[in-house]
N, C-alpha and C positions, 0 to 999 in steps of 0.2 A: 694595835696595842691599847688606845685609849679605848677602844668597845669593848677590853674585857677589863681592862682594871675599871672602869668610871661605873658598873654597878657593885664593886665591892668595896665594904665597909674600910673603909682605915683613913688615921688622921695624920699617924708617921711612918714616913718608908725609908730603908736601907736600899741604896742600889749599891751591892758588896762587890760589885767587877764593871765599873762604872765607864771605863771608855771613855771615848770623847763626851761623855755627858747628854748625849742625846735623850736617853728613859730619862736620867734625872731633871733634864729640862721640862719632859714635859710632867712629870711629878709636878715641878714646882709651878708650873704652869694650870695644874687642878688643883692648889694652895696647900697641897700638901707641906707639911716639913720633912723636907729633903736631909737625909746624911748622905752624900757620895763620898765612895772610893775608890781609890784604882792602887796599886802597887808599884803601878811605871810610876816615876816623879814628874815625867811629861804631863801626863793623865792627869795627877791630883792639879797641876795648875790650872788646866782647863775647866775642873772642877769647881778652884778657889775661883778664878775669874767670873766666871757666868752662873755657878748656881750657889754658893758660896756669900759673894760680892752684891750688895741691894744695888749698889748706884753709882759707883765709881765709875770712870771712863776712862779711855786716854782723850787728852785733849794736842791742839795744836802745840801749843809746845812740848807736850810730850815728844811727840815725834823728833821737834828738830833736836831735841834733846838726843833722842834714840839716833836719830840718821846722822849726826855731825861727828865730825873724829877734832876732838878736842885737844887743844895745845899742852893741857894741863892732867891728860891721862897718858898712861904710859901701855899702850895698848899690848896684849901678848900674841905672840903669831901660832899658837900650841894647832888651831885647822890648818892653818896656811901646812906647819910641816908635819903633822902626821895624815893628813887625808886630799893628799898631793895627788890628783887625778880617780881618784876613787868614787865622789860623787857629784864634786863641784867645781868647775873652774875655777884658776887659781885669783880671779877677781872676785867668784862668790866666797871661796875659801877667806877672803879679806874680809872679804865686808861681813860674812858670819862672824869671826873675832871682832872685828870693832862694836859692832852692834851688842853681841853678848856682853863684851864688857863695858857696855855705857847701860847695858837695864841693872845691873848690879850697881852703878851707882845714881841710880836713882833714888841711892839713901842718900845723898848729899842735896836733895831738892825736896823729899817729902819723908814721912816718919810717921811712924804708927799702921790701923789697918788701912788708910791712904796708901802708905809704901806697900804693902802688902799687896793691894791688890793692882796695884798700878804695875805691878813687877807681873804677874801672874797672868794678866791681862799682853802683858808685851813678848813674855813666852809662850803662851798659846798664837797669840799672833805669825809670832816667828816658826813657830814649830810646823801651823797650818802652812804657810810659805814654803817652808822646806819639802813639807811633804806634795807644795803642789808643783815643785818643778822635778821632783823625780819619778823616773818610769817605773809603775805596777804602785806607784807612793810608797813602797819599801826602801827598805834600805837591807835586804839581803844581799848582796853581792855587787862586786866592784863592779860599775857596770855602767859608767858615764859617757861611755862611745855610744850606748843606747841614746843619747841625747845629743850627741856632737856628729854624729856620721852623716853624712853625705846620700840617704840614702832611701827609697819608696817605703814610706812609714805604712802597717797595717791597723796599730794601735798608736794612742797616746795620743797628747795635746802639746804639739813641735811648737804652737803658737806661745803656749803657760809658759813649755819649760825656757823660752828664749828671751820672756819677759824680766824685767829686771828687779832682781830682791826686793829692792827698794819698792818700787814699784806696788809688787803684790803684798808687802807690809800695808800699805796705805790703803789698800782696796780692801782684803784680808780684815784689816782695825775696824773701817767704817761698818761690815757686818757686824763683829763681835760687839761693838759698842749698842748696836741696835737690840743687840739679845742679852743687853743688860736691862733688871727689871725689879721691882723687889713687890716679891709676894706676901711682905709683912710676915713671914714665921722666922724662927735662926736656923736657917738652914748651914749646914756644914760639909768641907769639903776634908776627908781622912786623907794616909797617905800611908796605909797599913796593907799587912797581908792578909787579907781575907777571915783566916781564921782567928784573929787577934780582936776581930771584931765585937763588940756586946749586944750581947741578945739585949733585945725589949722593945722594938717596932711594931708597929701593928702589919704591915706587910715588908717582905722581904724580896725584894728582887735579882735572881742570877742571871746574867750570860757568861757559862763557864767557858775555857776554850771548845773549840768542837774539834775533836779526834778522831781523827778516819780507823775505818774499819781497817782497810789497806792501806798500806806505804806507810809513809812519813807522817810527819805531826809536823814538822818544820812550819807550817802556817799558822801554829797556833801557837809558838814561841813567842809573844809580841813581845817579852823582853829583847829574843834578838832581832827580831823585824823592825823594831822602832829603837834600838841601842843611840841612832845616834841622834835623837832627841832629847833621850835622857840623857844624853852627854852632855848637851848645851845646856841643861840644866841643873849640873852638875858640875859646871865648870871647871871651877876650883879643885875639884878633886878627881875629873874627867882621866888625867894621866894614871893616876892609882888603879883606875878600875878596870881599863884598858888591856883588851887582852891582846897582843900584839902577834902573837901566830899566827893569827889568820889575815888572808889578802883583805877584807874589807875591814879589817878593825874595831869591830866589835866589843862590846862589855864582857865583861868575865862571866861568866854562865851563873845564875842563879839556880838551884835543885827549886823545883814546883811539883808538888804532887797533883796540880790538876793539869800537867801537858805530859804525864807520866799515866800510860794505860793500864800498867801495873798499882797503880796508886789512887787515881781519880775514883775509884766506887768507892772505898775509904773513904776519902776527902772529902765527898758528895753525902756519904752517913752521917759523920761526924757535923758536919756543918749542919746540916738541916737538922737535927736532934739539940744542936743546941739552940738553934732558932725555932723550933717546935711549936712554938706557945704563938706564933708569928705565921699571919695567911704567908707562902712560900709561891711566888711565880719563878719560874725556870721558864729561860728561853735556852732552845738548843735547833739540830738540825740532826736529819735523818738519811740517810744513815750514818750512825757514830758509836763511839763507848765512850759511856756507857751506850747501852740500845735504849728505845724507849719502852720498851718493856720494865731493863732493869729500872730506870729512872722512875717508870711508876711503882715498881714494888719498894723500892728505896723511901720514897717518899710515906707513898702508899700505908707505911711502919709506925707514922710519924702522925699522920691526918687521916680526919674522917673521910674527907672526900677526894677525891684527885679527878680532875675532868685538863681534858688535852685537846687543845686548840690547832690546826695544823690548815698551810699553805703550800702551795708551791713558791717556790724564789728561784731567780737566777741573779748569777754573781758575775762580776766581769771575768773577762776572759776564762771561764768554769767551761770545760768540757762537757760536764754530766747534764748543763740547763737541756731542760727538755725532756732530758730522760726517764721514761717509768720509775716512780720510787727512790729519785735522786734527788737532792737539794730540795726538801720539805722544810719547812721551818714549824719545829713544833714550838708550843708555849703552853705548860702546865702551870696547872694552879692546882694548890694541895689549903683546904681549909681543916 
């Protein structure tokens, strides 16, 4: 990634499907001035924390702040009883509740963008934690016997998931605080839908979802793949949004027209016409839909040039690694 952006001209970049912030780290890491975004609420904290945030950290008391179950809080048990064996023991199911609601009151210890980023800082933490004691780090389907049975493991890390919350909070913090840095620009962290974004970057960066040619799209739903991240992050309003039909508990479904194959070439036009005037890199993978065909005549509309960069990758537990014209990682850039 960095040998094709580092000889192209720009001073501010948009990364508009920002993820855990890896592109925009290293954006901010070439002194660019960074905008991230993500649409998950999980996402934008990660954002606010590390690319966002010059210099804040958590420090030692923070922690004991975060890990103590306090005389004077009145803690609510909302994981302990709606996600009763679904992903966590009913002791991590606790200590998620106490934990989330003592980073919400880490307004009564600091105030301003200190609070701000010391909050944002403790939910990325937590979120990294959660996602390291679960198997495939989803959270699709009720499936915490994958961690508790008795049984010759082929996948996974039985050592992480038996590690204690606590624990991996502590280990988890002392990285994140390491990849706090400040590049001297105002970089910012959004928490928008994509197309609500404003043109005027000099580069603009996507990684849309990637949509199979075949089957399901269900892997590119990271609103439902990661629901219950943003639930911890939404605490307070975590029961409203709750879709309770289904066995694993899940958020109420958002409509996205870029996990919709009927929708996403639209949604792919539209964006890129309005960021036009902005160098345009797309990362995606092959095979998908759009194809990269279409992807380059889309663009193609829009820029003088389109030149497509492409790898093999393999992904954990991916069938197709290896295979002829499976799992390519293209990365277009449209000047």
């Amino acid at each position: 990634m960095y040998g094709v952006l580092s000889p192209l001209r720009f001073d501010t970049a948009l990364d508009a499907f920002g993820g855990t912030g890896t592109v925009s780290f290293l954006l901010k890491k070439m002194g660019k001035r960074v905008t991230y975004n993500d649409y998950l609420r999980s996402n934008y904290f990660a954002g606010l924390a590390v690319i966002q945030n010059p210099s804040i950290r958590l420090e030692e008391d923070d922690f004991r702040f975060i890990m103590k179950r306090h005389t004077t809080i009145r803690y609510p048990t909302f994981i302990q009883d709606t996600f009763e064996g679904i992903y966590y023991t009913e002791s991590e199911d606790a200590w998620l509740d106490q934990v989330v609601t003592n980073i919400r009151y880490l307004s009564d210890v600091y105030v301003g963008p200190t609070l701000e980023y010391k909050r944002a800082l403790a939910y990325h933490v937590l979120n990294q934690s959660c996602l390291m004691k679960r198997p495939f780090n989803l959270f699709h389907r009720r499936n915490l016997y994958l961690r508790t049975a008795d049984v010759k493991r082929k996948f996974g890390n039985k050592t992480t998931w038996d590690t204690a919350f606590a624990d991996l909070f502590l280990r988890i913090a002392i990285e994140v605080n390491a990849a706090v840095f400040d590049n001297h620009r105002q970089n910012i962290s959004l928490n928008f839908d994509a197309m609500a974004l404003d043109a005027g970057h000099d580069l603009v960066y996507l990684d849309i979802p990637y949509l199979r040619v075949n089957g399901s799209d269900a892997a590119s739903d990271y609103h439902s793949l990661y629901h219950f991240l943003d639930g911890l992050c939404r605490y307070q309003e975590w029961p409203k949004i709750l879709d309770a039909n289904y066995a694993h508990k899940p958020l109420k479904r958002v409509s996205n027209p870029w996990n919709d194959k009927s929708q996403v070439h639209s949604a792919l036009e539209v964006f890129i016409q309005k960021h036009s005037k902005s160098t345009i890199v797309l990362s995606y993978r092959d095979p998908g839909v759009p194809s990269r065909q279409e992807i380059r005549e889309i663009m193609a509309q829009h820029k003088r040039t389109v030149c497509i960069h492409e790898r093999q990758h393999a992904y954990a537990l991916n069938r197709q690694n290896g295979k002829a014209g499976q799992n390519i990682e293209l990365l277009f850039v449209g000047i």
